[in-house]
C-alpha positions as CSV (number, residue, x, y, z in Angstrom):
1,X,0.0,0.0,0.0
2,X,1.4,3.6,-0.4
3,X,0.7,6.0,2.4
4,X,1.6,9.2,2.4
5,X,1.9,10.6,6.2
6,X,2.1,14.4,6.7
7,X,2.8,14.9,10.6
8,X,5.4,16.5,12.6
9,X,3.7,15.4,16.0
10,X,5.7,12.7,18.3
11,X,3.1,9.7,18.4
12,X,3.8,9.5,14.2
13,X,7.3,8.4,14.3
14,X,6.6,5.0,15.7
15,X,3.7,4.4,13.5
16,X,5.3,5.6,10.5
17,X,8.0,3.1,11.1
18,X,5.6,0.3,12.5
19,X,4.1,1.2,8.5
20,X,7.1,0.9,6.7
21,X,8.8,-2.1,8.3
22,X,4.6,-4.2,7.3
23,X,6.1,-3.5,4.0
24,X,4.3,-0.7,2.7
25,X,5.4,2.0,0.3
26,X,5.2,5.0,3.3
27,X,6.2,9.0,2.0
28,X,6.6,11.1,5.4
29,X,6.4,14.8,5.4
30,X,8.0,16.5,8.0
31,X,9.3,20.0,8.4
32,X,13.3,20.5,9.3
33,X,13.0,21.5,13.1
34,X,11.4,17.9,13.4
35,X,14.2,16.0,11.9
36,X,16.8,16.0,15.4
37,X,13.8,14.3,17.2
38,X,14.0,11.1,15.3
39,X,17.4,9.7,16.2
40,X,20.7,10.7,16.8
41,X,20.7,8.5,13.4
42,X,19.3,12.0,11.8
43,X,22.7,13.4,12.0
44,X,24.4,10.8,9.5
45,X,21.4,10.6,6.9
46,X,22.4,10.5,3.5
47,X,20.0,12.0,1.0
48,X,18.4,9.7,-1.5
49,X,17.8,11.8,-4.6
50,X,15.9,8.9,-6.0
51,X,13.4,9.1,-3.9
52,X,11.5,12.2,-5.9
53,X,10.6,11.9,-9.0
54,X,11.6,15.0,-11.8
55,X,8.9,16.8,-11.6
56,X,8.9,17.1,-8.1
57,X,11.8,18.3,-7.4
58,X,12.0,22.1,-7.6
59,X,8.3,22.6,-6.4
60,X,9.2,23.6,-3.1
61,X,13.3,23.4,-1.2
62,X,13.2,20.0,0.4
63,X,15.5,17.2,1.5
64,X,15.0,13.4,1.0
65,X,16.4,10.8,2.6
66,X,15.7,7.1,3.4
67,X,14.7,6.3,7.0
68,X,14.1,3.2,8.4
69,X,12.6,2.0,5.1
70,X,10.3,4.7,4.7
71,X,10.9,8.0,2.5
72,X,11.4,11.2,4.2
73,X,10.9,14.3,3.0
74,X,11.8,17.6,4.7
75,X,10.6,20.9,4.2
76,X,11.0,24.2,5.6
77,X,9.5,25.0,8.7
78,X,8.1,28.4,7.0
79,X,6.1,26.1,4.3
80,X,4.6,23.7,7.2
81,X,3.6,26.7,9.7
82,X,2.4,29.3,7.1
83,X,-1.1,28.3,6.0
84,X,-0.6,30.7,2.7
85,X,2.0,28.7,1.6
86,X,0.6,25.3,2.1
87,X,-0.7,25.5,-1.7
88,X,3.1,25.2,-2.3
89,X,2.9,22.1,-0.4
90,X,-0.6,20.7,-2.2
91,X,1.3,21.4,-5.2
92,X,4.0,19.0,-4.3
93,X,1.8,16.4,-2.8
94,X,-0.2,16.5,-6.3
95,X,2.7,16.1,-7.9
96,X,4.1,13.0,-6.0
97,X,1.0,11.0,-6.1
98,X,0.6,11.9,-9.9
99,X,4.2,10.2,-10.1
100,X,3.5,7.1,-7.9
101,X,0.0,7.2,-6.8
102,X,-1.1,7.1,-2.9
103,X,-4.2,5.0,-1.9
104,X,-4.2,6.9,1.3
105,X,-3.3,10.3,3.1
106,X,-2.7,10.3,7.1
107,X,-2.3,13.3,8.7
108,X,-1.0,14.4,12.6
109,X,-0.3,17.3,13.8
110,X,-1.8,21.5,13.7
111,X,-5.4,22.0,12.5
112,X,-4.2,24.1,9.2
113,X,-1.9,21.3,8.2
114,X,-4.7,18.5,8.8
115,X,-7.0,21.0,6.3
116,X,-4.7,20.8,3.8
117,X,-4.2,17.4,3.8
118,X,-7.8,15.8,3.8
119,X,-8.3,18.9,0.9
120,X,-5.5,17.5,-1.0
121,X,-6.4,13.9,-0.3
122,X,-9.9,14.6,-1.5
123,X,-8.7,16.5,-4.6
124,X,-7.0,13.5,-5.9
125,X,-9.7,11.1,-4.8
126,X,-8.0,8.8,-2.4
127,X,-9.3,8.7,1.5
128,X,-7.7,11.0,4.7
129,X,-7.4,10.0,8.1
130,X,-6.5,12.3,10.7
131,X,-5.3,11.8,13.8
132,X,-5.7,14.4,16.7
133,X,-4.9,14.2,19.9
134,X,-6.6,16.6,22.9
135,X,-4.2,19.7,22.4
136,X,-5.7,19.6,18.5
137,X,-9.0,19.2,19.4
138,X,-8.6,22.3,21.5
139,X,-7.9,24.1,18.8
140,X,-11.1,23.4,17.3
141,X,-13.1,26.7,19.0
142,X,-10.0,28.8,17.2
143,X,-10.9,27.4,13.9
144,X,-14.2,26.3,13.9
145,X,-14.7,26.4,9.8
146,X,-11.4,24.0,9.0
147,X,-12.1,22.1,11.5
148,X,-15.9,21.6,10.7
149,X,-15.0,21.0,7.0
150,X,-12.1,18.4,8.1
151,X,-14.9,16.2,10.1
152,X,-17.1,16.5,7.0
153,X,-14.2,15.7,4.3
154,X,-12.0,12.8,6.3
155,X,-12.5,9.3,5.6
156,X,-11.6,8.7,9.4
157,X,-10.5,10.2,12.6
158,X,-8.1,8.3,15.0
159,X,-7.9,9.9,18.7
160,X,-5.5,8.4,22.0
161,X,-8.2,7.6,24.2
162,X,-12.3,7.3,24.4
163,X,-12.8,10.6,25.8
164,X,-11.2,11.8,23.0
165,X,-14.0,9.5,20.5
166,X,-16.8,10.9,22.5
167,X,-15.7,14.1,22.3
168,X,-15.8,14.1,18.4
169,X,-18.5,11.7,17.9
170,X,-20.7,14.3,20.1
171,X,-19.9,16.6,17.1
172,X,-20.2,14.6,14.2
173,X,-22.5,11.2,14.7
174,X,-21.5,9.6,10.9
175,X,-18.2,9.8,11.3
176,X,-15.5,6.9,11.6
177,X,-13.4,7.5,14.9
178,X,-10.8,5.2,15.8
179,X,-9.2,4.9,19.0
180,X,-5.5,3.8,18.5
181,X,-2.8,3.4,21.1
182,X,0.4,4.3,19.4
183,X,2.3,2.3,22.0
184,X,0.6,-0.8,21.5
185,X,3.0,-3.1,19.5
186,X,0.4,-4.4,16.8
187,X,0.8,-0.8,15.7
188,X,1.7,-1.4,11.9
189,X,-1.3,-3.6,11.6
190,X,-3.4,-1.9,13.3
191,X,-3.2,1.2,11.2
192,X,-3.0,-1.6,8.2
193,X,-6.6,-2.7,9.3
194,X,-7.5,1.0,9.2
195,X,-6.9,1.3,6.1
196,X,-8.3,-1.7,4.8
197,X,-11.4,-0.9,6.4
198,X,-11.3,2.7,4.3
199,X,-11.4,0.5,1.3
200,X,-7.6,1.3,0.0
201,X,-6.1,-2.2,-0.5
């Protein structure tokens, strides 16, 4: 399956890996201030310029790199926190599944960035899940119209706990909520079953 992840929030890293090492084809979007987090390994990565495709690779400045057998790509911290230059960023995301399509989009992380990837994900017709945790959901009084449109537009929503499901489910009574432990060590499969249950293998 290729899943293309765009999250710079802690609980992705082990599920991003948990993805790649069940064998799936996983892209990972993260901004530059995020890479020291992930290892002391992020010091000595080498860049894998085979990892984007041509026309992809003066959309917007980013590096590439193989990471535990997933493809990261790292962007600019300006691009991932300014909202009015995420349609750089849907531009490169169009781009990249055009080149090697994804069956699904996954997002963590702030509310603008979540937007922009259900929008793209439903632009190019494949599903979005999002997962938020209570800080994002928060943030949903700040911006009520994203997040409204978000619960309307994702395929799924996965939250840390069930306070967090009934809290979202109060809101928005169709929707798919998911309640995933990202420590649990059937990780990889269960994000796998997610998926499958979206319809995307």
């Amino acid at each position: 399956m290729r899943i293309c992840v765009l999250s710079d929030h802690p609980a992705s890293h082990r599920a991003v890996v948990a993805l790649g090492q069940q064998g799936h084809d996983v892209s990972w979007l993260v901004p530059m201030v995020f890479l020291p987090t992930l290892s002391v390994e992020a010091e000595r990565l080498a860049v894998a310029s085979d990892i984007l495709p041509a026309t992809c690779q003066h959309v917007v400045p980013l590096q590439a790199y193989h990471y535990h057998g997933v493809h990261l790509l790292v962007v600019s911290q300006t691009l991932w926190q300014q909202p009015e230059l995420h349609t750089r960023l849907f531009t490169l995301l169009g781009l990249l599944h055009r080149a090697a399509p994804y069956q699904v989009f996954h997002t963590w992380g702030p509310v603008p960035l979540a937007y922009l990837t259900v929008y793209t994900a439903r632009f190019v017709a494949v599903p979005a899940v999002v997962s938020c945790d209570a800080a994002m959901l928060a943030a949903r009084e700040h911006q009520p119209f994203l997040w409204d449109w978000m619960l309307r537009q994702a395929a799924a929503m996965v939250v840390p706990s069930r306070a967090e499901r009934a809290q979202l489910v109060s809101h928005n009574a169709g929707l798919p909520v998911s309640v995933l432990d990202t420590t649990h060590p059937a990780l990889g499969q269960r994000l796998t079953a997610l998926y499958a249950g979206l319809g995307v293998c």
